[in-house]
Legacy VTK file of the C-alpha trace (Angstrom):
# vtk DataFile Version 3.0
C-alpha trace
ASCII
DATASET POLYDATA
POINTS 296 float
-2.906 -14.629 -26.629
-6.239 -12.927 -25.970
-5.929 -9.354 -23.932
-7.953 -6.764 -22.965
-7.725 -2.748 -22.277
-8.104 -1.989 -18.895
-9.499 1.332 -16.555
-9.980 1.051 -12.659
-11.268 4.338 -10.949
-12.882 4.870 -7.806
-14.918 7.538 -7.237
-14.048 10.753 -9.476
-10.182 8.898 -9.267
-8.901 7.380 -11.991
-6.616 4.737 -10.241
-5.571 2.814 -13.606
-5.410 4.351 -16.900
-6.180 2.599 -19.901
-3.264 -0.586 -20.396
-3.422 -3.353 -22.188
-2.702 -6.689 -20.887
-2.767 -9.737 -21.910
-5.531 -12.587 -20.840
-3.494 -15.810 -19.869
-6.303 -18.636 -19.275
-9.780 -17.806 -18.832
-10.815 -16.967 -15.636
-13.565 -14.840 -13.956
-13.394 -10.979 -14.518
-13.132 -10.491 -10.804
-10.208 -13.270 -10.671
-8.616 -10.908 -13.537
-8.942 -8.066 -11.329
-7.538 -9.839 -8.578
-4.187 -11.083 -10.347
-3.448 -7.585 -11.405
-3.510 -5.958 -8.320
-1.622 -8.628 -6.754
0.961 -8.783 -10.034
0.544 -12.148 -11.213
-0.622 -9.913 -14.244
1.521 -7.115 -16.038
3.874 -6.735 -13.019
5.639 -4.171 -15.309
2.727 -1.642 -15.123
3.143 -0.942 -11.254
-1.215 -0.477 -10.445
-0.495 0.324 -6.777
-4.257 -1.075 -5.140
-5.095 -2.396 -2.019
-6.237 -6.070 -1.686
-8.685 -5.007 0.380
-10.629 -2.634 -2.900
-13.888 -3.980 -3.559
-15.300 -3.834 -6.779
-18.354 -2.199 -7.365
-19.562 -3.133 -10.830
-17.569 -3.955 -13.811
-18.889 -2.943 -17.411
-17.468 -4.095 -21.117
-17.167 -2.073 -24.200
-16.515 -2.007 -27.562
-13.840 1.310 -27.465
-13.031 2.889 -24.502
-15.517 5.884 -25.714
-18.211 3.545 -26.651
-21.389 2.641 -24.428
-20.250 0.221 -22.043
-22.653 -2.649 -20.656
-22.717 -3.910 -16.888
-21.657 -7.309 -16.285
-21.560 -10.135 -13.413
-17.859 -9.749 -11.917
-18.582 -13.863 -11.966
-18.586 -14.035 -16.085
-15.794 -15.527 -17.828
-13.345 -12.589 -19.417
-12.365 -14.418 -22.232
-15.730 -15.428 -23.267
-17.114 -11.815 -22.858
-14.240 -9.840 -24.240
-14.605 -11.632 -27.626
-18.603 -10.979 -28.178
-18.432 -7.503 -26.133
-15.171 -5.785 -26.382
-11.780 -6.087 -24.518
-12.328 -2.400 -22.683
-12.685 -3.243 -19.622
-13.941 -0.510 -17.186
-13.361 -1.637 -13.134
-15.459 0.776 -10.930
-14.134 0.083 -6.920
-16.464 1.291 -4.027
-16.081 4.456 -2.699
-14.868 4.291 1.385
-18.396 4.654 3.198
-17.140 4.357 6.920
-14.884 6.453 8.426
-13.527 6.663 12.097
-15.592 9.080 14.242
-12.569 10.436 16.207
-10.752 11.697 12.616
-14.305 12.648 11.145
-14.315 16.838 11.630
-16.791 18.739 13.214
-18.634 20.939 10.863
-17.997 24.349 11.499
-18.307 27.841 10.106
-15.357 27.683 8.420
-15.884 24.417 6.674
-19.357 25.755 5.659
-17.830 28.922 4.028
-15.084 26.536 2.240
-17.650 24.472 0.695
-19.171 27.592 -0.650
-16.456 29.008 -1.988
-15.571 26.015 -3.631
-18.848 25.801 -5.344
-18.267 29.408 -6.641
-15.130 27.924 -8.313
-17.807 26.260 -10.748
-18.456 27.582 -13.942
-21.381 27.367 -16.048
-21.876 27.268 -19.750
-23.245 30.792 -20.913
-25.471 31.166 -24.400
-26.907 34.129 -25.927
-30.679 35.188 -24.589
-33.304 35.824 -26.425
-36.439 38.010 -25.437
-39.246 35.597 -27.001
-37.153 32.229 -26.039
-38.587 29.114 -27.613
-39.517 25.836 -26.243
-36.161 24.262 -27.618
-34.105 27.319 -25.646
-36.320 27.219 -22.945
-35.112 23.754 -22.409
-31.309 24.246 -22.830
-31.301 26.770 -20.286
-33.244 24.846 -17.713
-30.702 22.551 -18.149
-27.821 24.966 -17.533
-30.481 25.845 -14.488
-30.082 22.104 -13.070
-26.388 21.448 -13.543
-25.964 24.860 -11.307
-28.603 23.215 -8.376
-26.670 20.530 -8.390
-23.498 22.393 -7.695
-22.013 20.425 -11.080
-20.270 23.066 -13.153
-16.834 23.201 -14.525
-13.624 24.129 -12.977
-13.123 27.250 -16.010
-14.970 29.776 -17.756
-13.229 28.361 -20.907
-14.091 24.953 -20.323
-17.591 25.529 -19.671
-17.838 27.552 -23.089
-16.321 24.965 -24.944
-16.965 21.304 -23.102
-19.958 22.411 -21.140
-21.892 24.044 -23.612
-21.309 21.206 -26.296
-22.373 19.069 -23.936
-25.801 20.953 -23.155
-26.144 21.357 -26.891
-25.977 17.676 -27.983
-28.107 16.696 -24.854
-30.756 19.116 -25.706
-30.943 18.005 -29.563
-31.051 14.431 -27.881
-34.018 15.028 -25.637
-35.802 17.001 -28.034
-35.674 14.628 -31.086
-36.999 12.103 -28.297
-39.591 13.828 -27.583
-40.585 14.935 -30.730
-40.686 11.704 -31.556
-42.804 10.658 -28.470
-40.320 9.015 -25.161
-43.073 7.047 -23.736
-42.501 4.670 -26.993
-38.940 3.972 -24.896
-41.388 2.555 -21.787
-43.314 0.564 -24.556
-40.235 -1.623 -25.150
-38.203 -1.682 -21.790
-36.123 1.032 -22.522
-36.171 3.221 -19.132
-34.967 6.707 -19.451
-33.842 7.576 -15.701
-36.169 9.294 -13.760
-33.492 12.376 -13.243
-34.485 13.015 -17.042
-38.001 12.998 -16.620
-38.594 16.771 -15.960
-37.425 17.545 -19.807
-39.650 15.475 -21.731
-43.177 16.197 -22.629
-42.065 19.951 -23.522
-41.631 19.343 -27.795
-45.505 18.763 -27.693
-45.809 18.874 -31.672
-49.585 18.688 -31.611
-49.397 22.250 -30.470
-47.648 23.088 -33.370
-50.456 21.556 -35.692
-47.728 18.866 -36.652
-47.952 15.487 -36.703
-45.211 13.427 -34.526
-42.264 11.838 -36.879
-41.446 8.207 -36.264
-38.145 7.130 -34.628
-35.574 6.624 -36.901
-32.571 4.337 -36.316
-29.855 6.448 -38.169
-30.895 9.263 -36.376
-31.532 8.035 -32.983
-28.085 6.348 -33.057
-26.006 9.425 -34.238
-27.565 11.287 -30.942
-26.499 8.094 -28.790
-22.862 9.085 -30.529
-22.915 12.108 -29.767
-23.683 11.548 -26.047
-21.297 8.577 -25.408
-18.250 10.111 -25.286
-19.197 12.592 -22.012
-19.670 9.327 -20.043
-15.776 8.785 -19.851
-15.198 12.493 -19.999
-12.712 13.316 -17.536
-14.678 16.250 -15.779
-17.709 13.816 -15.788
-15.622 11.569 -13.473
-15.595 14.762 -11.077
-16.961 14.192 -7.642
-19.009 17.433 -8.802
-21.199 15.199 -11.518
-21.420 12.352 -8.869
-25.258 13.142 -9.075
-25.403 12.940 -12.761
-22.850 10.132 -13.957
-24.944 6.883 -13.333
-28.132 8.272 -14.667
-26.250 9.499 -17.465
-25.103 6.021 -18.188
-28.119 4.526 -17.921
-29.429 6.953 -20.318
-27.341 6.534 -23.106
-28.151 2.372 -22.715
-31.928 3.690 -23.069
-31.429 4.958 -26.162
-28.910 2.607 -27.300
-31.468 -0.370 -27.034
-34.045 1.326 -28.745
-31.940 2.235 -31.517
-31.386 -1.753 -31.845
-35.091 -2.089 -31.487
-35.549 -0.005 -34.279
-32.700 -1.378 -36.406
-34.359 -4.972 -35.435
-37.768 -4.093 -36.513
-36.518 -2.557 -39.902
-34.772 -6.319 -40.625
-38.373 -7.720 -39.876
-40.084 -5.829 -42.205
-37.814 -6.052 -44.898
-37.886 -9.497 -45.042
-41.600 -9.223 -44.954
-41.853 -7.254 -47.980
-38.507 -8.923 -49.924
-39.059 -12.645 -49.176
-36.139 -13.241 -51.187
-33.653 -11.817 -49.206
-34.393 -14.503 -47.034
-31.427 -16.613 -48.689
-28.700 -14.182 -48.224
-29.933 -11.990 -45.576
-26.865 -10.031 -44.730
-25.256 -9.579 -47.737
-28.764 -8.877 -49.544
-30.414 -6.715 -47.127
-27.411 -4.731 -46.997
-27.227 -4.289 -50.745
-31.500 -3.598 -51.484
-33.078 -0.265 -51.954
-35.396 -0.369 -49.248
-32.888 -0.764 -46.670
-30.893 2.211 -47.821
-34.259 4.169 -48.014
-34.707 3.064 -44.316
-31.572 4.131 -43.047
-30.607 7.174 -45.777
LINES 1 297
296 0 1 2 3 4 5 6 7 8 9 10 11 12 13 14 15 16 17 18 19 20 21 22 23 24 25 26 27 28 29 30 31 32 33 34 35 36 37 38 39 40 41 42 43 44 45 46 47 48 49 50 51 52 53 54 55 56 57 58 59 60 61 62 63 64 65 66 67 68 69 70 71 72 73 74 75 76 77 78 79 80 81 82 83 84 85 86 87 88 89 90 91 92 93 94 95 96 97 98 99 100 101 102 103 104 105 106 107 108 109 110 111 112 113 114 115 116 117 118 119 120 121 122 123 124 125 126 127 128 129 130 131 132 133 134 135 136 137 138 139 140 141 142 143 144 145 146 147 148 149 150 151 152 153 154 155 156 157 158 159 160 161 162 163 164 165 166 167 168 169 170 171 172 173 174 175 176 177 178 179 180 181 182 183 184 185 186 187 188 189 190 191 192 193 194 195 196 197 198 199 200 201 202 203 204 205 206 207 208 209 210 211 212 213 214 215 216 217 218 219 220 221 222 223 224 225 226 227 228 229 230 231 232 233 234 235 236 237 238 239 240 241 242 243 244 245 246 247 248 249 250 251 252 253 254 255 256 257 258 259 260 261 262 263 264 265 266 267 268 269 270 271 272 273 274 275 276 277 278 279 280 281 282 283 284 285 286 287 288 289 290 291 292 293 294 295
């Protein structure tokens, strides 16, 4: 019997954890969702939802760390779990209407309790250097625009450890980007989100009397890897990175289609060149010298 590993969250809440359960018939992904929350499915797990949750969007992975794609609550589940991955991540709508008579009046006190809350944040701290570079320049404006946000983390320890390995891999990330030029991502489709936009254009090799390097796919992709992982991060599902979390999604898609763009157009040109591949494409391509010279 087919199955598939499920996550519901709403919000920064995590309603479901990761279960497996089992796919009886196929059936729309929102029918899926329905059946579980109603028990028809996995009675034994005990997901205590309302009926009346509404799901947002629903998005399919390969592993639940893995960059997940959106998909039509309408698509079969069977048919889409076995060409896209059985993690299935259920994101319900957040409660936008509230009744006016419970809805507090904003006082001084709830002023000075937001604020003290966001002092509770902490923020990654690196070493600072008199004559900062470009590169540093850039990490610490993005330190800069997590804290005017009012993102953060809840520890000093966390920060330092989570937070700053985060800021690390996404500056490395944006930099190789746009040392290799990021309007090549517009070229083919591949949007980076516009909360991103303020950090490119800074690498500027020309200045540098260097050259720009080409994209490579290897490359490219082991940044995407690096970044995935924060998407499910459990203090990215924090109502404090509510600002962030969707264009950090979309960015790692960004980069994830142009890595398959480039990975595509290295194919292409190695049939070009080795005409004889053509026979055994996958087993040849695999095996010839200029594909491992492509991708190292």
């Amino acid at each position: 019997m087919p199955f598939a590993n499920i996550r519901i969250f709403k919000g920064s809440r995590v309603l479901h954890g990761w279960y497996i359960h089992p796919i009886p018939y196929e059936m729309p992904i929102k029918g899926f969702f329905e059946k579980l929350i109603t028990k028809e499915i996995s009675p034994e797990c005990g997901i205590t939802i309302e009926v009346s949750e509404v799901i947002e969007r629903v998005e399919l992975s390969e592993t639940s760390a893995s960059t997940a794609t959106k998909v039509s609550p309408d698509c079969n589940i069977i048919e889409l779990t076995s060409s896209m991955g059985v993690h299935i991540h259920y994101r319900l709508k957040n409660d936008t209407t509230a009744t006016p008579d419970l809805i507090p009046q904003r006082n001084c006190f709830m002023i000075m309790m937001q604020n003290a809350h966001r002092t509770q944040m902490h923020l990654p701290t690196f070493a600072h250097s008199v004559k900062a570079n470009r590169k540093q320049t850039l990490r610490s404006d993005l330190v800069d625009w997590i804290r005017l946000h009012n993102g953060g983390w809840s520890t000093q320890s966390l920060a330092n450890t989570q937070g700053k390995q985060f800021i690390v891999n996404l500056v490395e990330t944006i930099w190789y980007i746009d040392m290799c030029n990021h309007e090549k991502f517009k070229e083919r489709s591949c949007h980076i989100p516009e909360l991103f936009h303020e950090f490119f254009g800074r690498a500027d090799p020309e200045s540098y009397k260097q050259s720009r390097k080409s994209f490579d796919a290897n490359e490219l992709n082991l940044h995407c890897q690096a970044l995935a992982p924060y998407a499910t991060s459990s203090w990215m599902l924090m109502a404090n990175f509510d600002w962030l979390r969707d264009a950090f999604d979309r960015f790692i898609i960004a980069i994830s289609s142009y890595v398959g763009f480039l990975q595509r157009q290295c194919v292409t040109t190695a049939k070009i060149m080795h005409p004889r591949l053509l026979c055994d494409p996958l087993k040849k391509l695999s095996q010839s010298k200029f594909i491992r010279k492509i991708f190292g």
